[in-house]
N, CA, C and O of each residue as an XYZ file, in Angstrom:
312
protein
N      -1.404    -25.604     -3.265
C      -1.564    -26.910     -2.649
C      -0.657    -27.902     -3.369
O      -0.614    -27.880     -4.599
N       0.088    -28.791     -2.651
C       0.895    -29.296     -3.092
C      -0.103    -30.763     -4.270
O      -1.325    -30.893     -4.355
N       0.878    -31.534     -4.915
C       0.603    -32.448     -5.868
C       0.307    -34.077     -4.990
O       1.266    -34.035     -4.220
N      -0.173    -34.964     -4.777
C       0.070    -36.004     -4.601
C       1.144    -37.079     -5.309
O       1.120    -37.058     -6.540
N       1.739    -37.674     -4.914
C       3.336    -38.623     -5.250
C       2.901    -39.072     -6.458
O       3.525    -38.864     -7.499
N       1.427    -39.938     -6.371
C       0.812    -40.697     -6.973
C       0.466    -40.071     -8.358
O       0.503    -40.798     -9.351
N       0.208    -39.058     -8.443
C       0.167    -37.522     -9.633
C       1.745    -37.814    -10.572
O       1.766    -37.926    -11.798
N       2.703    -37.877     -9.878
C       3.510    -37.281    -10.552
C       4.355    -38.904    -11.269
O       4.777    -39.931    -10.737
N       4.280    -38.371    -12.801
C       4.830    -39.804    -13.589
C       5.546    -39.037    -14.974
O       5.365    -37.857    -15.273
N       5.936    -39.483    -15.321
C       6.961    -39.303    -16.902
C       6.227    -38.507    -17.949
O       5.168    -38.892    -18.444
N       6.803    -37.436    -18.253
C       5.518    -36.980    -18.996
C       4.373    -36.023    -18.668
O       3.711    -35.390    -19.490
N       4.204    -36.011    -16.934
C       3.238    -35.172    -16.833
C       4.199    -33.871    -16.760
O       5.407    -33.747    -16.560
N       3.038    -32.856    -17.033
C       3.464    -31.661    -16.281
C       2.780    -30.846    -15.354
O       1.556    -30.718    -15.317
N       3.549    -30.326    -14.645
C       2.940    -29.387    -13.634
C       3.240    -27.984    -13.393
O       4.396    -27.745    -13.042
N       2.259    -26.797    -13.535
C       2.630    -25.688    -12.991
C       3.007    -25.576    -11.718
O       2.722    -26.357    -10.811
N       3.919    -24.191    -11.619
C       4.418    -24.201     -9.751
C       3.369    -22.440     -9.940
O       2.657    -21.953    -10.819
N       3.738    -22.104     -8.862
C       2.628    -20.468     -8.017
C       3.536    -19.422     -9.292
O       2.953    -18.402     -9.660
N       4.665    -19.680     -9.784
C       4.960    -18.585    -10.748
C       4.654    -18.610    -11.910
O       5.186    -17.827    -12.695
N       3.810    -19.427    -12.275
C       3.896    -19.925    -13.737
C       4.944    -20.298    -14.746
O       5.424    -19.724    -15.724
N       5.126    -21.419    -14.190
C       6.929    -22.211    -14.450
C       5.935    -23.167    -14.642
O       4.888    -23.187    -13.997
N       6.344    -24.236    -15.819
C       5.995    -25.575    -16.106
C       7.001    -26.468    -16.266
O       7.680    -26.576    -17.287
N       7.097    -27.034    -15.392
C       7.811    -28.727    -14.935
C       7.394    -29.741    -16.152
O       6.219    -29.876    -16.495
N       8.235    -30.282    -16.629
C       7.520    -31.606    -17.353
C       8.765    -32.490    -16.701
O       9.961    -32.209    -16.776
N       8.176    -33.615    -16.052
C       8.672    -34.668    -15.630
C       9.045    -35.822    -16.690
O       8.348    -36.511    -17.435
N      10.793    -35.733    -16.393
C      11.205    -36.828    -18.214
C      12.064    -37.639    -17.219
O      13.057    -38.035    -17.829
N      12.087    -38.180    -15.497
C      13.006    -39.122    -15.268
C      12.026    -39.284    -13.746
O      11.620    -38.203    -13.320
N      11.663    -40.434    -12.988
C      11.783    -40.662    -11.925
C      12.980    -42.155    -11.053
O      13.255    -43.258    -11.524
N      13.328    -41.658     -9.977
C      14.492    -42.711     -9.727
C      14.125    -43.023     -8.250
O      13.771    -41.984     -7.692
N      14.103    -43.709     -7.730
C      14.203    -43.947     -6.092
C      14.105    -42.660     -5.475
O      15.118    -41.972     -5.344
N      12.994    -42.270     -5.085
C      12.125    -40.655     -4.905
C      12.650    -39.579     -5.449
O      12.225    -38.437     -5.273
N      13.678    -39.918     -6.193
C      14.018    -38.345     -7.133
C      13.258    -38.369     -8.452
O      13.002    -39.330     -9.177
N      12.920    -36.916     -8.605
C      12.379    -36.442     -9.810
C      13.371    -35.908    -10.528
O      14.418    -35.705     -9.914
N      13.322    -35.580    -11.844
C      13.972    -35.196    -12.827
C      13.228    -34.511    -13.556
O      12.367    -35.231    -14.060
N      13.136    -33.353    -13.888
C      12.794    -32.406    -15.160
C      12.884    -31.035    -15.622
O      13.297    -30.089    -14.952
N      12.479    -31.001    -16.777
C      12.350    -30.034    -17.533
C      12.063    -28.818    -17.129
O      11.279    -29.031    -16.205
N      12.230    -27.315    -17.251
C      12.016    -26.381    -16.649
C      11.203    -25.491    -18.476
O      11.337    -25.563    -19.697
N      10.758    -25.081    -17.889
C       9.761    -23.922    -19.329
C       8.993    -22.805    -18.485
O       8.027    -22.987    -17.743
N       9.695    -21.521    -18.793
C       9.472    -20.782    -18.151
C       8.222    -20.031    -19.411
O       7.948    -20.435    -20.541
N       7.626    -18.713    -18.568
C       6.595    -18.320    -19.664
C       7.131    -18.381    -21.452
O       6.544    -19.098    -22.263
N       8.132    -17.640    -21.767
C       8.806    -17.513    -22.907
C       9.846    -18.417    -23.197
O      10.380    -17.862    -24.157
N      10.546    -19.563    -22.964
C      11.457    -20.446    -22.610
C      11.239    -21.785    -22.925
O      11.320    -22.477    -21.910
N      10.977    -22.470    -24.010
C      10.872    -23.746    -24.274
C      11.715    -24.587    -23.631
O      12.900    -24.269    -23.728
N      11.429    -25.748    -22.884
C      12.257    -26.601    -22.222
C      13.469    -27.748    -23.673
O      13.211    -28.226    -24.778
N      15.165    -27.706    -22.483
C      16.139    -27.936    -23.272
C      15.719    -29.774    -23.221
O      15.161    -30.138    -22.186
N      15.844    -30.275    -23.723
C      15.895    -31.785    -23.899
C      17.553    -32.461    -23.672
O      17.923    -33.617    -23.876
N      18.272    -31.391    -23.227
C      19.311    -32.151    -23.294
C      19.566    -32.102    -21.518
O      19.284    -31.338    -20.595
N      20.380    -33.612    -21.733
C      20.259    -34.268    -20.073
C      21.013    -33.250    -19.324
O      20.755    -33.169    -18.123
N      21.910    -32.447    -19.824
C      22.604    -31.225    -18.588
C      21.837    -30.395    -18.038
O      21.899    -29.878    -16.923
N      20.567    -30.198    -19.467
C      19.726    -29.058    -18.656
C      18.764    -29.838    -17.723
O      17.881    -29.023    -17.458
N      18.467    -31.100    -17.041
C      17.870    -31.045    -16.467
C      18.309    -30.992    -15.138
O      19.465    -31.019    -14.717
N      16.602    -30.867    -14.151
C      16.818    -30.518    -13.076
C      16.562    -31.888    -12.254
O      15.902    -32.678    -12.930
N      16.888    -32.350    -11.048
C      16.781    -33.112    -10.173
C      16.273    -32.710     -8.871
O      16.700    -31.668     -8.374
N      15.323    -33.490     -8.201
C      14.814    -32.927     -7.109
C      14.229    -34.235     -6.389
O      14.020    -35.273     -7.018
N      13.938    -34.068     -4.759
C      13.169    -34.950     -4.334
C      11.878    -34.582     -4.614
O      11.401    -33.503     -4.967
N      11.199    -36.081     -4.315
C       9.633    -36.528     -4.678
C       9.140    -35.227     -4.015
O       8.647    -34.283     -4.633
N       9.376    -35.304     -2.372
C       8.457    -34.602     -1.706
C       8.822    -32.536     -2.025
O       8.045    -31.590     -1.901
N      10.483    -32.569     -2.499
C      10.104    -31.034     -2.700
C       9.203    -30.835     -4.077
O       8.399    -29.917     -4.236
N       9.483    -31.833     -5.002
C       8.761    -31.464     -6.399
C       7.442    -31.581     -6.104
O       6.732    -30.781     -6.713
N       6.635    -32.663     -5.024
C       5.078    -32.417     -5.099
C       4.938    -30.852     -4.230
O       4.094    -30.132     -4.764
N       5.482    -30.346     -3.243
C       5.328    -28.951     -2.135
C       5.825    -27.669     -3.691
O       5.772    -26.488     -3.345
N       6.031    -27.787     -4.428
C       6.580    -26.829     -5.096
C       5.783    -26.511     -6.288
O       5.715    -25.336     -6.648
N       5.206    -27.385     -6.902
C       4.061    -27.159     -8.016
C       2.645    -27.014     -7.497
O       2.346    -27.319     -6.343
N       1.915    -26.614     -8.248
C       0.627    -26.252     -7.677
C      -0.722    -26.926     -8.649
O      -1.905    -26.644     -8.459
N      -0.362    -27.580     -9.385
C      -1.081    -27.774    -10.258
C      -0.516    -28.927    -11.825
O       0.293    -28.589    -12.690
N      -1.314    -30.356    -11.731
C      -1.268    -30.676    -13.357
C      -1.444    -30.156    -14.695
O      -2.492    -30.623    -15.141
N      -0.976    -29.525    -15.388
C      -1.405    -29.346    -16.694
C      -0.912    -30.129    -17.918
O      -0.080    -31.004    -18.155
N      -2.046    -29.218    -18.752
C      -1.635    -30.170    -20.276
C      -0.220    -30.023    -20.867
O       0.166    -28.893    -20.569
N       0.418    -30.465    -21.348
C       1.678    -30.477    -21.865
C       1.777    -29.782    -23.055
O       2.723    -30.042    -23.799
N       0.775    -28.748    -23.435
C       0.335    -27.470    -24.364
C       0.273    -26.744    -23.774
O      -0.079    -25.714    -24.350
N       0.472    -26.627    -22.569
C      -0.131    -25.673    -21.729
C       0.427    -24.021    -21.692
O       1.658    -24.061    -21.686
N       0.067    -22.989    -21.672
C       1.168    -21.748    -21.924
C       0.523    -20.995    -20.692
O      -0.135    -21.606    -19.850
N       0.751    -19.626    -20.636
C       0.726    -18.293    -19.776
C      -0.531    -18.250    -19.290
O      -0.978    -18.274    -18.143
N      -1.166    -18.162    -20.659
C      -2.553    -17.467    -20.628
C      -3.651    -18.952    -21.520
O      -3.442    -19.661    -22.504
N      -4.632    -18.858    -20.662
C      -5.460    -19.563    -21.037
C      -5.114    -21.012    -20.258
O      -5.667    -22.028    -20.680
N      -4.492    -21.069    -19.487
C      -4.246    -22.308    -18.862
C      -4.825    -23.704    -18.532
O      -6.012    -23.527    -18.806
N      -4.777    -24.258    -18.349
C      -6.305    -25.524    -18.412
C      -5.441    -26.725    -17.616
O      -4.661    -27.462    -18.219
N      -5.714    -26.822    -16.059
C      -5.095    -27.774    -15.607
C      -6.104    -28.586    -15.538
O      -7.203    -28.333    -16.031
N      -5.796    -29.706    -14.876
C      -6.018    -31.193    -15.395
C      -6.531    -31.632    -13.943
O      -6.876    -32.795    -13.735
């Protein structure tokens, strides 16, 4: 189920259906910006690695808020 617009702000993160965690570090006039952290894969902080996307594909594409600790196993969304 997708995220509501209103959900998504600087800082949060969100799992998508593969267990990929998004952390959102830019919003601009409905584009999102962020971080990618895959199961084993700490997200890069540097501005090349990020990703850009619209509002509405980044809320249809995650499935879930989580904590910004959040890992594989043991998950705990929000």
């Amino acid at each position: 189920m997708p995220v509501s617009y209103g959900s998504i702000a600087i800082g949060k993160c969100f799992a998508t259906p593969t267990n990929d965690v998004r952390q959102v570090v830019g919003l601009d006039r409905g584009s999102v910006s962020y971080v990618l952290r895959g199961k084993l894969a700490f997200p890069s902080w540097d501005r090349t690695a990020w990703q850009i996307t619209s509002q509405d594909a980044f809320a249809s594409e995650v499935s879930a808020e989580v904590d910004a600790d959040w890992r594989s196993t043991g998950a705990t969304t929000l």
